[in-house]
C-alpha positions in Angstrom: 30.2 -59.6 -7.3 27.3 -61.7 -6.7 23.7 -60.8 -8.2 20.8 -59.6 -6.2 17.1 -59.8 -7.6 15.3 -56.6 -7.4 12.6 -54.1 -8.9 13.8 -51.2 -10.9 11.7 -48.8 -10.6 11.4 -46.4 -13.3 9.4 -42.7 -13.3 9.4 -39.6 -15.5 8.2 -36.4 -13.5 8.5 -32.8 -14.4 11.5 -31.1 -12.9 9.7 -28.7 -11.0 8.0 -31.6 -9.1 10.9 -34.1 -9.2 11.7 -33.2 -4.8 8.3 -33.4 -4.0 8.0 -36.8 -5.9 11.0 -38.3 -3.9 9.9 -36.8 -0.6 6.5 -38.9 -1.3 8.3 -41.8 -2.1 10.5 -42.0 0.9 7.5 -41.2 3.2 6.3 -44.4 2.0 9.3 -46.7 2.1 13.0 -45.8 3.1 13.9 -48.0 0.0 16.5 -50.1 2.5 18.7 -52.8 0.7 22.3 -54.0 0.6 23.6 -52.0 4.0 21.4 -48.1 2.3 18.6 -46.5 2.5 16.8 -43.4 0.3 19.0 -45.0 -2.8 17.5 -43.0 -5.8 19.1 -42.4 -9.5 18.3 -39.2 -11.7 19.3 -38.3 -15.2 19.3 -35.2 -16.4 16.3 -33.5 -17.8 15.2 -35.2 -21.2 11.8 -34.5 -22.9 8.6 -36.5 -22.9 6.3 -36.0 -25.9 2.4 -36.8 -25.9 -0.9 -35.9 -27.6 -3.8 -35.1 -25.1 -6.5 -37.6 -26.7 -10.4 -35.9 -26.5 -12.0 -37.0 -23.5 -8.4 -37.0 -21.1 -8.6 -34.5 -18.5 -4.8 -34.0 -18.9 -2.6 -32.1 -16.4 -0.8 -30.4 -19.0 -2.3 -29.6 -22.9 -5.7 -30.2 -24.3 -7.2 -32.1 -26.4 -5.5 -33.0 -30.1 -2.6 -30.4 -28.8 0.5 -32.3 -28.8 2.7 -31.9 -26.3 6.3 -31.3 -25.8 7.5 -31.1 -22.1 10.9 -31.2 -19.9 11.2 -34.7 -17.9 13.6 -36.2 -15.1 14.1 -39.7 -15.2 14.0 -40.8 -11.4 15.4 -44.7 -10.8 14.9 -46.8 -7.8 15.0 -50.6 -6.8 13.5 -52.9 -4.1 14.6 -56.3 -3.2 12.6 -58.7 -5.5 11.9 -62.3 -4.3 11.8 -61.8 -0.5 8.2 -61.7 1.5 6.0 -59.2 1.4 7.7 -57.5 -2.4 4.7 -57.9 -4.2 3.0 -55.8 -1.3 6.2 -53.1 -0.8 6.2 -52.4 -4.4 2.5 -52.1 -5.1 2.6 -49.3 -2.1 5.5 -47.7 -3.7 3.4 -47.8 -7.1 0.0 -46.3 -5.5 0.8 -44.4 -2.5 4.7 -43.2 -3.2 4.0 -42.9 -6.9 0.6 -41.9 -8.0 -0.4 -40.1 -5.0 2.6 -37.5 -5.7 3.3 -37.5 -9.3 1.3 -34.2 -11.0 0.2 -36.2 -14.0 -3.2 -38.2 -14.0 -0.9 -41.1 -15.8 2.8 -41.1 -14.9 5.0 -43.1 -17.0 6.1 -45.9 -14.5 8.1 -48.5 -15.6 9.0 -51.4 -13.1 11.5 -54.3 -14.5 12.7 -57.5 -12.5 16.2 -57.4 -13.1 19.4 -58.4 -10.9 21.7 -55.6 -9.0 25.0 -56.6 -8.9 27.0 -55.5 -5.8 29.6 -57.1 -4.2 
């Protein structure tokens, strides 16, 4: 197996929203590499825990509520170290990402790791 650099993308998105989340993504980028395309990872539904401080115009709670809310964790990666990542993943981030996630700040996670495949 030889290893590949890549972003690993990491979101957390309500489950009711977790489809229209990956539809935006794709209709960004196709998320091509190694021979696929539309390669996405899931986990099952977790929970996500946060206090709405005053002053946040939060999707979900109010202010000094804490809140307690079903999550999906949603996995994808990009080649890393090629021309034109820095570009494909900050498109990914603003127009895949934030433009279809239903929180004002979505917990986005992006690592530079390596992909092994053979």
């Amino acid at each position: 197996m030889t290893l590949h650099p890549v972003y690993r993308i990491t979101v957390f998105v309500p489950p009711a929203q977790l489809e229209a989340l990956k539809r935006g993504i794709l209709a960004v980028d196709d998320l091509a590499a190694g021979g696929y395309a539309h390669g996405m990872w899931e986990s099952a539904p977790g929970r996500e825990q946060f206090c709405v401080l005053p002053g946040t115009a939060s999707a979900v709670g109010g202010a000094g509520e804490r809140v307690s809310a079903p999550t999906v964790r949603l996995e994808f990666c990009i080649p890393r170290d090629v021309p034109g990542d820095r570009e494909r993943l900050q498109r990914l981030l603003d127009d895949g990402i934030a433009a279809h996630h239903p929180w004002n700040s979505p917990a986005v996670f992006v690592d530079a790791v390596a992909f092994a495949a053979p």
